[in-house]
C-alpha positions in Angstrom: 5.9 9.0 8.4 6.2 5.0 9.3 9.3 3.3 8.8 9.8 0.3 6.5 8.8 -2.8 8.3 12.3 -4.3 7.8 14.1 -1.3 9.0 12.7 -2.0 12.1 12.4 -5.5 13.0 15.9 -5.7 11.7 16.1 -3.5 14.8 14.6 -5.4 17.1 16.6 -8.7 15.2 19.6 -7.0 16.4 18.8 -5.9 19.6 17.5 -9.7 20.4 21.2 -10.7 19.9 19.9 -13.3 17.2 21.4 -14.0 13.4 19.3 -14.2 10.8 20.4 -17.8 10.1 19.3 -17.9 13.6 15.9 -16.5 13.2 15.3 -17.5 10.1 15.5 -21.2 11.1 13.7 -20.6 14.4 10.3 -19.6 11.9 10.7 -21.3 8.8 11.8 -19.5 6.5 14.8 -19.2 4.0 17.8 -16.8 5.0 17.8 -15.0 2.0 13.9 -14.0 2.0 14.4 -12.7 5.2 17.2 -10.9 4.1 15.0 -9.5 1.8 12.2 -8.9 4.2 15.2 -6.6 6.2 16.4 -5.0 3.1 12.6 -3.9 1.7 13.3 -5.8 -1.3 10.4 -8.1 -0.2 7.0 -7.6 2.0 7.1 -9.3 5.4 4.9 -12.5 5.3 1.3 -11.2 7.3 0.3 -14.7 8.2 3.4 -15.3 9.5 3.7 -12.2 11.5 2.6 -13.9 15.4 5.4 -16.4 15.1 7.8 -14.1 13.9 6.8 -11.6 16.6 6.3 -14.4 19.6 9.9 -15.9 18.6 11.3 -12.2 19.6 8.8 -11.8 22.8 7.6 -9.0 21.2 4.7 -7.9 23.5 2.9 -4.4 24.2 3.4 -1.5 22.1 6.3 -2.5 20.1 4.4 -5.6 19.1 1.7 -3.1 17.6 3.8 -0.7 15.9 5.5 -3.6 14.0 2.1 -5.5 13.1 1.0 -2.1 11.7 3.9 -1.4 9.4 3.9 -4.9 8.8 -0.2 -4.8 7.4 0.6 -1.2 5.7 3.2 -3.0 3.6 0.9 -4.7 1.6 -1.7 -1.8 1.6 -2.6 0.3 -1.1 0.0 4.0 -1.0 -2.0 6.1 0.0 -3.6 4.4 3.5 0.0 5.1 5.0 -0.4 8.5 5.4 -4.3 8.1 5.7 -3.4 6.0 8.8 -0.6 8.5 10.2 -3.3 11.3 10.1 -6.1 9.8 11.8 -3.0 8.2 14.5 -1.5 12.1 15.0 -5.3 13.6 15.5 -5.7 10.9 17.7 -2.9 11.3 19.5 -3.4 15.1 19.5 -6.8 14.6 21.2 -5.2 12.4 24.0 -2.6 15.0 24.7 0.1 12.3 24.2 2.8 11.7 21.9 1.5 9.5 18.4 4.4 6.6 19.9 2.9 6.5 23.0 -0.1 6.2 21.6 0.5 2.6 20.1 1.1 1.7 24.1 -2.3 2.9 24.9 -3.1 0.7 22.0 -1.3 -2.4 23.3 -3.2 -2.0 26.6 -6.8 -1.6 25.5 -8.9 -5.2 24.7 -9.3 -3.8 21.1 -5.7 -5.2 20.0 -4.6 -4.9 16.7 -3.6 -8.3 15.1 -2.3 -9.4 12.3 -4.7 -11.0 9.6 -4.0 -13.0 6.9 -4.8 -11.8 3.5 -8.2 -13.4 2.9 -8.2 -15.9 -0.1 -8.5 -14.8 -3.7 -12.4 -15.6 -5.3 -12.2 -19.3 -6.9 -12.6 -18.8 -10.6 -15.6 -20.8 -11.8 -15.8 -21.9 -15.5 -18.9 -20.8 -17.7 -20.7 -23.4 -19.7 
């Protein structure tokens, strides 16, 4: 099953040899939400997601995986393991591994990205 998004961009925060004061800064935002964000207390920002990802160099597959767990966050329960399904049949088919499917992912022109959540339906008043 998918990891947390903050599990692993905490990760890949590590591994960049970046604080969070650091990073935090760099994108805008306040320490302690991110701390949050890291912790799963608190769902990572979606509109936010290409800066936070270009401010790591965050390219290819990796880049994918984390702009998926990042979307699935704020998904209903059950499309998480809807989505790991249809991405283990897949891989299945491609006689490849489901993590090395994300870099087939990364390569094709079909790139998953990140979408902001659209805007909630202006409430009109009736007369």
């Amino acid at each position: 099953m998918f990891r947390p998004f903050g599990q692993a961009f905490g990760e890949v925060l590590k591994r960049s040899g970046m604080t969070q004061v650091e990073f935090a800064q760099a994108v805008g935002v306040n320490q302690g939400f991110l701390s949050k964000v890291l912790a799963v207390r608190r769902r990572p920002p979606i509109a936010q997601m290409t800066l936070w990802l270009d401010t790591l160099e965050i390219r290819g597959a990796e880049r994918e995986y984390l702009l998926l767990l990042a979307n699935l966050e704020h998904s209903p329960r059950w499309v998480a393991p809807f989505v790991q399904r249809l991405l283990d049949l897949l891989a299945e088919n491609l006689q490849v591994e489901t993590q090395a499917l994300f870099g087939r992912l990364a390569e094709s022109e079909h790139s998953y990205q990140a979408k902001p959540p659209p805007d909630p339906p202006r409430r009109t008043r009736q007369r």
